[in-house]
C-alpha positions as CSV (number, residue, x, y, z in Angstrom):
1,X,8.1,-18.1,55.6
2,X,10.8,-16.5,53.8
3,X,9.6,-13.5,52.5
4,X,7.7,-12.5,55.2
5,X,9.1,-10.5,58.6
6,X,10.5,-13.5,61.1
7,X,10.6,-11.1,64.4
8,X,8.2,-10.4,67.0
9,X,5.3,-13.1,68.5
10,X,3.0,-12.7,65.2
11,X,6.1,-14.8,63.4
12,X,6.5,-17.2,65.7
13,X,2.7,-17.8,65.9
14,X,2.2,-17.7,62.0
15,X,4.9,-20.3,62.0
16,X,3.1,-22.8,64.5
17,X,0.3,-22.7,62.3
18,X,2.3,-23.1,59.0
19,X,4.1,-26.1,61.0
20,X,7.4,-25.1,60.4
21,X,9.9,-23.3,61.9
22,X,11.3,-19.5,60.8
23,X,14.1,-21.5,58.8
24,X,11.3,-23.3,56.9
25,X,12.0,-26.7,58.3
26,X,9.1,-28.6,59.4
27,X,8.3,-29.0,63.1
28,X,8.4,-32.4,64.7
29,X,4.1,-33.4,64.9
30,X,5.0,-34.8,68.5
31,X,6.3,-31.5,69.6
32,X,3.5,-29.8,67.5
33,X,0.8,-31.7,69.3
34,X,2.2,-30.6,72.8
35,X,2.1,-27.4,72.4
36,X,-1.0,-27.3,70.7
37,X,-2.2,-29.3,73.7
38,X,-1.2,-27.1,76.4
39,X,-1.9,-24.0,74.3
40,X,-5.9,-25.6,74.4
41,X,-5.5,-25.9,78.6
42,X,-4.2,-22.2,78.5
43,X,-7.2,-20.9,76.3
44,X,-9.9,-22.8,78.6
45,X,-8.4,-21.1,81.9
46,X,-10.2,-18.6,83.9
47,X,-8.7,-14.8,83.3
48,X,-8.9,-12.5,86.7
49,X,-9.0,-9.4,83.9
50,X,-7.0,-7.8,81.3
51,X,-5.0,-5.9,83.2
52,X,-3.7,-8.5,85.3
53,X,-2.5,-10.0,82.2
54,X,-1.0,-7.5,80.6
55,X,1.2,-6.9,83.7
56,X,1.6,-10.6,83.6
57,X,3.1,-10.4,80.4
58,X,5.0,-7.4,80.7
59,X,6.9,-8.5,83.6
60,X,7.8,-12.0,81.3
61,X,8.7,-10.4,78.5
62,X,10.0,-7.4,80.1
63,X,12.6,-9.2,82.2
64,X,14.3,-10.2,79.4
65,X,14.8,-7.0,78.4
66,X,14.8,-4.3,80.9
67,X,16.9,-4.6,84.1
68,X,15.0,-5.0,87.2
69,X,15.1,-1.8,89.0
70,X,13.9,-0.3,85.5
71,X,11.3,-2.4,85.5
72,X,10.4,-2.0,88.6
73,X,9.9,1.6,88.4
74,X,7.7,1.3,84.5
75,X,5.4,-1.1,86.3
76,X,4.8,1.9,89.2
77,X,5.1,5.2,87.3
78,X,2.1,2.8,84.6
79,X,-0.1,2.2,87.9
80,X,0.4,-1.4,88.4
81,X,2.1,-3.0,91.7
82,X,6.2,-3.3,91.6
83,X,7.8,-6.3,91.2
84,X,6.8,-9.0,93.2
85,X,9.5,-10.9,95.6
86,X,8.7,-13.9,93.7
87,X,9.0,-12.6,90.6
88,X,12.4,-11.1,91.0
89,X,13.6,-14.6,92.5
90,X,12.1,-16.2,89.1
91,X,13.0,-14.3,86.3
92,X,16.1,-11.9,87.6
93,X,17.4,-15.0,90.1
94,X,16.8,-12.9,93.2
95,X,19.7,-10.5,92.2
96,X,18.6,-6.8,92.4
């Protein structure tokens, strides 16, 4: 994987499939098996629409990234519902 780009979710997923991490090194089969085992439950799940999802992964990803009032305010001005009490407590540890 050296010589291709190693940011962003599409390098980490062709990784997975390749087996081996971004540094080349193989990844252990037992922790390969796991994740390919919980990736399967995740993919057989029943999706209550796109655009739940999408703000599903926005506020994931998001968090890491953007403070919460920020955030909070993308989510509204784009339509979708603020931040949830629960999801502040999870992902910004109920600080505001």
């Amino acid at each position: 994987m050296s010589d291709s780009k190693q940011t962003g979710a599409e390098a980490v997923d062709a990784a997975i499939a390749q087996g081996l991490d971004l540094d080349g090194s193989p990844i252990p089969a037992k922790m390969l098996a796991l994740y390919q085992g919980v990736m399967a439950l995740e993919g057989d799940r029943q999706r209550s629409g796109v655009t739940n999802s999408m703000r599903s992964r926005i506020v994931r990803i998001g968090a890491k990234h953007i403070p919460q009032a920020e955030l909070d305010q993308k989510l509204t001005e784009a339509g979708w519902a603020p931040l949830k009490e629960k999801e502040i407590a999870f992902y910004y540890g109920g600080k505001g």
